[in-house]
Every structure is written in structure tokens, then in C-alpha cells.
C-alpha positions as CSV (number, residue, x, y, z in Angstrom):
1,X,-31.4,-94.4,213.2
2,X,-27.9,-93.3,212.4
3,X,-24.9,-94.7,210.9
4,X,-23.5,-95.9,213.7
5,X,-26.5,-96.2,215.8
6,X,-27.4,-99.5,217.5
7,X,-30.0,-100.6,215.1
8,X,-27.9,-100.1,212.3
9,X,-26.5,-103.5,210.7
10,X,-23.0,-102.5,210.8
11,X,-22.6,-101.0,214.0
12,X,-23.5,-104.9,215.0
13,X,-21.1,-106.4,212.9
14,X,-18.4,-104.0,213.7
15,X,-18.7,-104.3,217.2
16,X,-16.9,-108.3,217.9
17,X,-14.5,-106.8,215.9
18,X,-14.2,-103.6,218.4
19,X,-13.8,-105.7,221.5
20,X,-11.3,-107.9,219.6
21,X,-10.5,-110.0,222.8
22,X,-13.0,-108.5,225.3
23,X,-14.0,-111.6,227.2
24,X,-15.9,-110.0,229.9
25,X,-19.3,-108.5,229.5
26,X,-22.2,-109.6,227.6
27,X,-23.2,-109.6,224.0
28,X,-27.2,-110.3,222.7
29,X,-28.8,-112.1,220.2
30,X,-28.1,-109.5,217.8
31,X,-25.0,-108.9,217.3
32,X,-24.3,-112.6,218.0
33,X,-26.5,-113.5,214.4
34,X,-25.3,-110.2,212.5
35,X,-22.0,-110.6,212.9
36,X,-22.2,-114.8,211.8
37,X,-23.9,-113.4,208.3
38,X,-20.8,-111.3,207.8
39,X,-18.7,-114.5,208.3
40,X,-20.8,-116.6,206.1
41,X,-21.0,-113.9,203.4
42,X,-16.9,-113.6,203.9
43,X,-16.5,-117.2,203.0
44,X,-18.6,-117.4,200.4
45,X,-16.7,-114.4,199.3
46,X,-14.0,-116.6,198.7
47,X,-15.7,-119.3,197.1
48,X,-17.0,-117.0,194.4
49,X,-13.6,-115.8,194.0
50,X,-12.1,-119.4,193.9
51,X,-14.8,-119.9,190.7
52,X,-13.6,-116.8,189.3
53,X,-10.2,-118.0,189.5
54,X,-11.2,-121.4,188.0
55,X,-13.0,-119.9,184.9
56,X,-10.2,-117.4,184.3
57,X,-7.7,-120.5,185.1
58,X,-9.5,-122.5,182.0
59,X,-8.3,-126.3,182.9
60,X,-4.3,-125.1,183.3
61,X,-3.8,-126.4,186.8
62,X,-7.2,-124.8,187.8
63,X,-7.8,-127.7,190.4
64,X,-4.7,-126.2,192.1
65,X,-5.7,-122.7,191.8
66,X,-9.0,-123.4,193.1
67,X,-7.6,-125.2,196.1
68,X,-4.6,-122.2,196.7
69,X,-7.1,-119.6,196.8
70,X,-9.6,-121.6,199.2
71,X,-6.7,-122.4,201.5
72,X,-5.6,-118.5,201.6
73,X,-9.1,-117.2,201.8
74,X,-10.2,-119.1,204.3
75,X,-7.1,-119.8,206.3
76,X,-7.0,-115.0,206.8
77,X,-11.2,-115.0,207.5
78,X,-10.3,-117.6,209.8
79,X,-7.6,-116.2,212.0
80,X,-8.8,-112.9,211.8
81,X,-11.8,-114.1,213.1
82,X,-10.6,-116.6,215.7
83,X,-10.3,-114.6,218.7
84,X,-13.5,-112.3,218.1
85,X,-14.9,-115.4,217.6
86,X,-13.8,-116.9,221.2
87,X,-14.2,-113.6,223.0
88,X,-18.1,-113.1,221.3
89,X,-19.3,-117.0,222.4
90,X,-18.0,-115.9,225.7
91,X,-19.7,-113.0,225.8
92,X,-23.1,-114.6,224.7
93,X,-22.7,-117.2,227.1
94,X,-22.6,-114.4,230.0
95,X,-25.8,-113.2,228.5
96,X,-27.0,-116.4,229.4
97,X,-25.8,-116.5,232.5
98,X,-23.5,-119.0,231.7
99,X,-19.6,-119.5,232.4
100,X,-17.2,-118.9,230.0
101,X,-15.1,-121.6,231.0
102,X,-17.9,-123.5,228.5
103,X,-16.2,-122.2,225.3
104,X,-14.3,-125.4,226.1
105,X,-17.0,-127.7,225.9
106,X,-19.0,-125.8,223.2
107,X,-15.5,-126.1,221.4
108,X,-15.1,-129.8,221.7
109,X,-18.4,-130.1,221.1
110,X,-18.2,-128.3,217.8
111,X,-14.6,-130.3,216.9
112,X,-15.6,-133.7,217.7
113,X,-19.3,-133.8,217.1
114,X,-19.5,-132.2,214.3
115,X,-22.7,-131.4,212.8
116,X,-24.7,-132.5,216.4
117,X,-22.2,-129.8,217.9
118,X,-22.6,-126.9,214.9
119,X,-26.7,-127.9,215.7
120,X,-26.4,-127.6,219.8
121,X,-24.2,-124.1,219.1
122,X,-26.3,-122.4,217.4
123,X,-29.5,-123.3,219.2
124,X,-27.5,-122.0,222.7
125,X,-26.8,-119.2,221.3
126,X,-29.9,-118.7,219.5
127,X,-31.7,-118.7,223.6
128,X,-32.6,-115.2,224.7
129,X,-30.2,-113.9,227.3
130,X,-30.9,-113.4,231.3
131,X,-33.5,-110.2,231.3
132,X,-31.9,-109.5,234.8
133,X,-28.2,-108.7,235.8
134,X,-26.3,-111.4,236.6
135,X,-22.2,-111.7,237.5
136,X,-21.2,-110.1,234.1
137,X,-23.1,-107.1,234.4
138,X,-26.9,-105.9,234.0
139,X,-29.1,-107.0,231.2
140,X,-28.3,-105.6,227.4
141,X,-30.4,-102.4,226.2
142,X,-30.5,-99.8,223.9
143,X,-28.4,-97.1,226.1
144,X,-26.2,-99.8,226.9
145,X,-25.5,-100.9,223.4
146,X,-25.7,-97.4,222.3
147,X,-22.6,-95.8,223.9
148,X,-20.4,-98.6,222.1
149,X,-21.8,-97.3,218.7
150,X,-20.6,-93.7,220.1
């Protein structure tokens, strides 16, 4: 195992970020789960820095502080993120031999449904992918994976 090797937890959270709008392909369970902990651990990054902020704040306008440093820290995450975001669902949807077209309906699903939609997303993408190839490209394996680490 190296620092860059495919077993190693950064490499996985690296990688959405390496095929910053790569919609073609397929991407596994993996890198899929890794890289949604760095997300979660980003935001509550910034809620631990929004408490900092409040404490430090004392109770001069620290309800606005709070709320500017929420808004900044999660409005950067979150378009940083957006398109990774887009172009990894895709990706994992190939693995299931899915369309991609169904970002659309995963993202509807996730706007308008809420927590029944966050539930139904990550139980897709918690399926294992196709263990054969399918129309974007042969199943994921360590050589694969490998040479994107390289």
C-alpha cells in the first residue's frame, strides 16, 4: 500500500476531484462512500468553525456571525463540490448499469422528496455495481483503479 495507491483513503477521495467533470466511465462503491465522508467532515468543518466564531463573537451580533460564516462555508463546499458531485452519481450509476440521464430524476428526487429521496440515493448507490462490462466500460478492479492513482 502506498501513498497514492488504490487502497489508500485519499487516493479515493482525491479521485472525484481528479475527474472534475468526467461523466463517462464508472466509479465503485468506494470511492463513491469515501469521498461523501470528506464532504460530511467539510461541513461539519464549518459548523465547528461557525461555534468558534460564536464563542469568540460573545452575544455582539453572534447570531449574524454564526449565520455569515454558515452561508460562506457552505455556499464554497458546495459549489466546489457541485459538479464532482454530478459527474461521480453519474459515474456510479454507469457502474450499475444505469443511464446517466437518471441524475435528473435522482436529482428531483432528492429536491422534492426530501428525506424519502436522500434515503432512495443513498441506498442506489449503496448497490454493488455490474461485475461484467457493460456500455461504459468493463467492470472496476484494482489495475483499473490503480493507473488513476499513478
Amino acid at each position: 500500500m502506498t501513498a497514492t495507491g488504490p487502497d489508500n483513503w485519499r487516493g479515493w477521495i482525491i479521485r472525484p476531484l481528479r475527474h472534475y467533470a468526467d461523466f463517462r466511465g464508472r466509479s465503485g462503491r468506494r470511492e463513491f462512500w469515501w469521498y461523501c465522508l470528506f464532504l460530511a467532515l467539510g461541513y461539519l468543518a464549518v459548523v465547528c468553525a461557525a461555534i468558534v466564531v460564536a464563542i469568540a463573537a460573545e452575544e455582539h451580533n453572534a447570531g449574524e456571525w454564526i449565520g455569515w460564516v454558515l452561508i460562506a462555508g457552505w455556499g464554497v463546499i458546495f459549489v466546489v463540490n457541485f459538479i464532482p458531485g454530478l459527474a461521480l452519481t453519474t459515474r456510479r450509476l454507469h457502474d450499475l448499469g444505469l443511464s446517466g440521464v437518471l441524475l435528473l430524476v435522482v436529482f428531483f428526487a432528492l429536491l422534492f422528496a426530501n428525506v424519502l429521496g436522500w434515503i432512495a440515493y443513498l441506498i442506489i448507490m449503496g448497490l454493488p455495481g455490474q461485475a461484467k462490462s457493460n456500455r461504459w466500460g468493463p467492470p472496476l478492479g484494482a489495475s483499473d483503479i490503480a493507473e488513476v492513482f499513478g
